[in-house]
Every structure is written in structure tokens, then in C-alpha cells.
C-alpha positions as CSV (number, residue, x, y, z in Angstrom):
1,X,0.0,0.0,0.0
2,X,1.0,3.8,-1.1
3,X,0.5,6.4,1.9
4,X,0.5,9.9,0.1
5,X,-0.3,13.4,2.1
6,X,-2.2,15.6,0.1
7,X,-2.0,18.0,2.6
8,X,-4.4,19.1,5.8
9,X,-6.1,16.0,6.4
10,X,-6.5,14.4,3.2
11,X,-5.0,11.0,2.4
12,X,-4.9,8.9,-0.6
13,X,-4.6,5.3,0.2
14,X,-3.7,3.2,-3.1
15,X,-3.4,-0.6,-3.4
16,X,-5.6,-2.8,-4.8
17,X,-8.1,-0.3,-4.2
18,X,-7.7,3.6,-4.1
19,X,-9.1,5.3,-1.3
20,X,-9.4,8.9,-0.9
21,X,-9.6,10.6,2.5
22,X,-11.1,13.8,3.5
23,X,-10.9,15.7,0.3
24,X,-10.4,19.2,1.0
25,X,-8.7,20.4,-2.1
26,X,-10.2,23.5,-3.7
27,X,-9.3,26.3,-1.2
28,X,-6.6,24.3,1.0
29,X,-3.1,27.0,0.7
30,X,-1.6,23.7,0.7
31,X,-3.2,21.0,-1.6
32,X,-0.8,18.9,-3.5
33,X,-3.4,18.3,-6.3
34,X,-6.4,20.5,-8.0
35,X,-9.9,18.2,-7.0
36,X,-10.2,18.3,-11.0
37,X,-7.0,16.0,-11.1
38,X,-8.4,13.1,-8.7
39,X,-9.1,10.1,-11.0
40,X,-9.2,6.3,-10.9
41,X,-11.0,6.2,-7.5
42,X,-12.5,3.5,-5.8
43,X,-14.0,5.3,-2.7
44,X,-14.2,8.7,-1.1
45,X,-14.0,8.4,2.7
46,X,-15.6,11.4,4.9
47,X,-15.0,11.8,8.6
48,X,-17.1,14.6,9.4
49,X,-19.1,17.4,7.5
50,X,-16.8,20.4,8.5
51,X,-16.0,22.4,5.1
52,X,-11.9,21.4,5.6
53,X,-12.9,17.9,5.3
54,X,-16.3,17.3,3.8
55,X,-14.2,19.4,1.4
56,X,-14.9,18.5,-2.6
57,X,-16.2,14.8,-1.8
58,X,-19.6,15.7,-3.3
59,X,-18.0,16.6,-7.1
60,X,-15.4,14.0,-7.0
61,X,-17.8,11.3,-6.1
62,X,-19.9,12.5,-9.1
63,X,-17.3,12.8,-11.7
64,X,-15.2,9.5,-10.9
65,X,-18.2,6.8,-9.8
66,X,-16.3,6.5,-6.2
67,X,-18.2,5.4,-4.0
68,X,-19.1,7.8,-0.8
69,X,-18.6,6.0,3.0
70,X,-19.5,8.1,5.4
71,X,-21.4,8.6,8.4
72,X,-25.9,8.4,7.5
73,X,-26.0,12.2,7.3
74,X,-23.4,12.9,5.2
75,X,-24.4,9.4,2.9
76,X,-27.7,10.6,2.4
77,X,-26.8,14.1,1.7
78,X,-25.3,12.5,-1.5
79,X,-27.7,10.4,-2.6
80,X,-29.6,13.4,-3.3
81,X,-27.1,14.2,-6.3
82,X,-27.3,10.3,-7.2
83,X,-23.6,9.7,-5.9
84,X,-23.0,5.8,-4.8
85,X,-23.1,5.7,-1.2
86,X,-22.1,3.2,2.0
87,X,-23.9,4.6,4.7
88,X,-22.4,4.0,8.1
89,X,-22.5,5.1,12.0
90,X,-20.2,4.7,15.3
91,X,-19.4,1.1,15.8
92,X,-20.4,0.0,12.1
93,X,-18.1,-2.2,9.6
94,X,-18.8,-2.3,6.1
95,X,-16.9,-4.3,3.5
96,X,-16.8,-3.4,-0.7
97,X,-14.5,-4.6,-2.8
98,X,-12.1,-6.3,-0.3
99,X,-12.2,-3.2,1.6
100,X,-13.2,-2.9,4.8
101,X,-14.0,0.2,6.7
102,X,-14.7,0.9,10.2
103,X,-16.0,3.8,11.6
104,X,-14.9,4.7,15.3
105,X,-15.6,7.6,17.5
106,X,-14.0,11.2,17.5
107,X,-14.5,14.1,20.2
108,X,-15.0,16.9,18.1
109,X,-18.3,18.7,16.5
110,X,-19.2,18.5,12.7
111,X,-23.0,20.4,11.1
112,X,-25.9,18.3,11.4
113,X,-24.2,14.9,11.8
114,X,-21.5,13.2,14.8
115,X,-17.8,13.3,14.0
116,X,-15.8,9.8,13.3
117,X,-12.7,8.2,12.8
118,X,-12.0,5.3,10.7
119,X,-9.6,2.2,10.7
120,X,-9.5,0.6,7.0
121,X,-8.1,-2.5,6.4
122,X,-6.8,-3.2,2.9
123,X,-4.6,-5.9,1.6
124,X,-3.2,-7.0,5.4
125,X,-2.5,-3.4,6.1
126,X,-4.8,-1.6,8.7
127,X,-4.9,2.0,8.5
128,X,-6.4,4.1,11.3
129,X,-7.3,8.0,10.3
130,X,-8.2,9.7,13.7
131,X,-10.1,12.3,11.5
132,X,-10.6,15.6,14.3
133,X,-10.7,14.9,17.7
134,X,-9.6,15.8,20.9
135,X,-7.8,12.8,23.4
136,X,-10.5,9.9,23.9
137,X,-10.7,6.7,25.9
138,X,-11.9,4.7,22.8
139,X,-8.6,4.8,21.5
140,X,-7.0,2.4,23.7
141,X,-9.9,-0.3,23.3
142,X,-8.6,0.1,19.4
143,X,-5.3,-2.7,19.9
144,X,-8.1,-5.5,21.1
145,X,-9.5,-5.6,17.6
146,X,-6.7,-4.1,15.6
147,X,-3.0,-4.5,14.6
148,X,-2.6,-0.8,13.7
149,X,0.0,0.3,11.2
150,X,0.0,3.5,10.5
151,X,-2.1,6.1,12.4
152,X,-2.9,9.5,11.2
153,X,-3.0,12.2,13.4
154,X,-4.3,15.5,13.6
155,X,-1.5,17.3,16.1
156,X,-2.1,21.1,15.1
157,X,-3.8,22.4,18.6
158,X,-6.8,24.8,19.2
159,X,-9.3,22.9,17.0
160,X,-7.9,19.1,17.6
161,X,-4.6,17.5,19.8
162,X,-1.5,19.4,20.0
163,X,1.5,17.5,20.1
164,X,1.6,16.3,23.3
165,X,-2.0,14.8,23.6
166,X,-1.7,13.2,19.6
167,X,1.5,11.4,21.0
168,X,-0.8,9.9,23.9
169,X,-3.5,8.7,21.1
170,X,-0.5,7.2,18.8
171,X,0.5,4.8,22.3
172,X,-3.0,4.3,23.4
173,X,-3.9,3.0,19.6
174,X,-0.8,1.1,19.7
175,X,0.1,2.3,16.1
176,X,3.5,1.4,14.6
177,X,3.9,4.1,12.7
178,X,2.6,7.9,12.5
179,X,2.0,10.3,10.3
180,X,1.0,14.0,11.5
181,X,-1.8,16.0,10.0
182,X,-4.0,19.3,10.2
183,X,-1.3,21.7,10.9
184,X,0.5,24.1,9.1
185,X,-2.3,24.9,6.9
186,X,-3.6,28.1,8.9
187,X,-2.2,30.7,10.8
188,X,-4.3,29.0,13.7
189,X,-2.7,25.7,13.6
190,X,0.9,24.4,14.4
191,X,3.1,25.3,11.6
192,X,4.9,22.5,11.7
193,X,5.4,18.7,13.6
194,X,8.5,19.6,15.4
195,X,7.2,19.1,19.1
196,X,5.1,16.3,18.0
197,X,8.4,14.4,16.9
198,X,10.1,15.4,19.8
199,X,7.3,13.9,22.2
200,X,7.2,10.5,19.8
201,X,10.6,9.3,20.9
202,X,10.1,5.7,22.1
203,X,6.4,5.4,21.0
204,X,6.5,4.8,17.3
205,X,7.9,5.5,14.0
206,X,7.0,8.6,12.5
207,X,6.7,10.2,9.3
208,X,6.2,13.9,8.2
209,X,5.7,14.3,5.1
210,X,4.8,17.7,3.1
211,X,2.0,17.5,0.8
212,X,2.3,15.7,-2.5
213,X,5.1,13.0,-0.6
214,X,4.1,9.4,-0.1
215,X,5.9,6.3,1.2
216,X,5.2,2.6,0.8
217,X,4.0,-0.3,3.5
């Protein structure tokens, strides 16, 4: 599997399957990629409806035939523009196409539907994107179910962790490997991962990357 950072929050996820991650493209400062270059997509995966996110799911969905998984809300939002949708809530697993997707809690606050995070399993790796969220108990139940490889993390402060609470998730999780996100997009937001790799030592592996940079599992 093919990690890439496209910057913020989004991730593409490429295997036998291509997933695509938060989409906020159009109007990111920092967006590898124009939304009108996404192509060959198999799903679009949505955490929570908050404009940096939610982002330009709706037109990719509608130009490439991905397929939209996302919490009921946001699903059904989409159906309304006839995109193909796997509607999903907290605690849910759905399978397509040898992909499976779970979708796990988040403390944070999205419009008119509950944040999420989601662990994806594709091709014996098991991704887990924390989407937004604050420190939560839930992440430690994670390792009973999972074998985590790579977590995701947002570690920018004031709207999600800062460093020293996303390094607490990545142990709790029991993650291998990390990957920081949502910072140094905005003035409001950590400009870059420094601390976060400083409090990482001993925990697990990480990996900053700037956007457009990918690495292999």
C-alpha cells in the first residue's frame, strides 16, 4: 500500500483499491493536487461534514463513480445528487470490494451529523485516520481488535490535539507508525510537527511528510 499526504487532512490510500480521504482540495493553501486531477477512484472516505474535510467529496464522487462512505447524514446528503453511497455510523463495519471500513468515535463537532474516525483495512495493512478529535478513551480499546499500522494524526492544537495529547493517542492506539496532520495549513494551527516528533521518541515510528510525498507499506 501507497500512503500519500495531500495536505491538511486528506490522504490517498492506493493498493488494490484507491481510497481517498477527507478531500479538502479546492481552497486548501496547501493542496498537492487541483480536485479536478483526482481520477481512478474507488472510494471517497468522509469523517465529518466540517468544510476542511467534507471538502470537494460531493463533485469527485460525481465525476469519478467512487463510491461515498461516510457517516448516514453525510451518505444521504449524497444520494440526493445520485452519488453511490455506504452509509455508516459509530461502531459499524462495512466491506466493498475487499475493503473494509470501520467507523470509530472522535470528540469533536461537525454540522448536522456526529464526527468519526476510521480504521481501513486493505490488503493485510490496517490504516487508522483519527479524522478531528480531541484525546478519547476509545482509542485504547482500538489494539483489542486491531493491529494498527500506520495512524494518522491530527497534532495542530486549538481545534484538535496538540503534540503532546496526539502522542498519547498514537500509544493508546498502539500504532506502529505515524503520520502527523491538520497543521500548518492556517495561521491557527501548528506550523509544523516539530514538538510532536520530539514527544514521539520511544512510542512509534514517525513520518512527516509535506504534501504531495508518499511512502510505501
Amino acid at each position: 500500500m501507497n500512503i500519500r499526504w495531500l495536505g491538511h487532512s486528506c490522504f490517498q490510500l492506493t493498493g488494490t483499491k484507491t481510497v481517498l480521504i477527507d478531500p479538502f482540495l479546492t481552497g486548501n493553501p496547501k493542496a498537492a493536487i487541483r480536485a479536478e486531477e483526482v481520477k481512478d477512484l474507488d472510494f471517497l472516505v468522509v469523517t465529518h461534514g466540517h468544510a476542511d474535510h467534507l471538502g470537494d467529496a460531493y463533485p469527485i464522487a460525481e465525476r469519478t463513480g467512487a463510491t461515498l462512505v461516510s457517516i448516514f447524514e453525510i451518505t444521504s446528503a449524497a444520494e440526493e445528487r445520485k452519488i453511490n453511497v455506504e452509509p455508516m455510523n459509530i461502531g459499524g463495519t462495512v466491506e466493498n470490494g475487499g475493503v473494509r471500513f470501520h467507523m470509530v468515535s472522535a470528540a469533536h463537532s461537525s454540522p448536522g451529523s456526529t464526527p468519526t474516525g476510521f480504521v481501513i483495512e486493505m490488503d493485510g495493512w490496517t490504516v487508522y485516520h483519527m479524522g478531528d478529535t480531541g484525546l478519547i478513551p476509545d482509542m485504547e480499546m482500538l489494539p483489542r481488535y486491531f493491529s494498527i499500522d500506520v495512524a494518522l494524526v491530527p497534532i495542530g492544537d486549538r481545534f484538535t490535539m496538540g503534540a503532546a495529547s496526539a502522542a498519547e493517542a498514537v500509544k493508546m492506539c498502539g500504532a506502529k507508525r505515524a503520520v502527523p496532520m491538520h497543521f500548518g495549513t492556517f495561521p491557527l494551527i501548528a506550523p509544523n510537527a516539530d514538538r510532536f516528533v520530539e514527544r514521539m521518541r520511544g512510542v512509534a515510528e514517525v513520518k512527516v511528510l509535506r504534501p504531495g510525498e508518499s511512502f510505501d507499506l
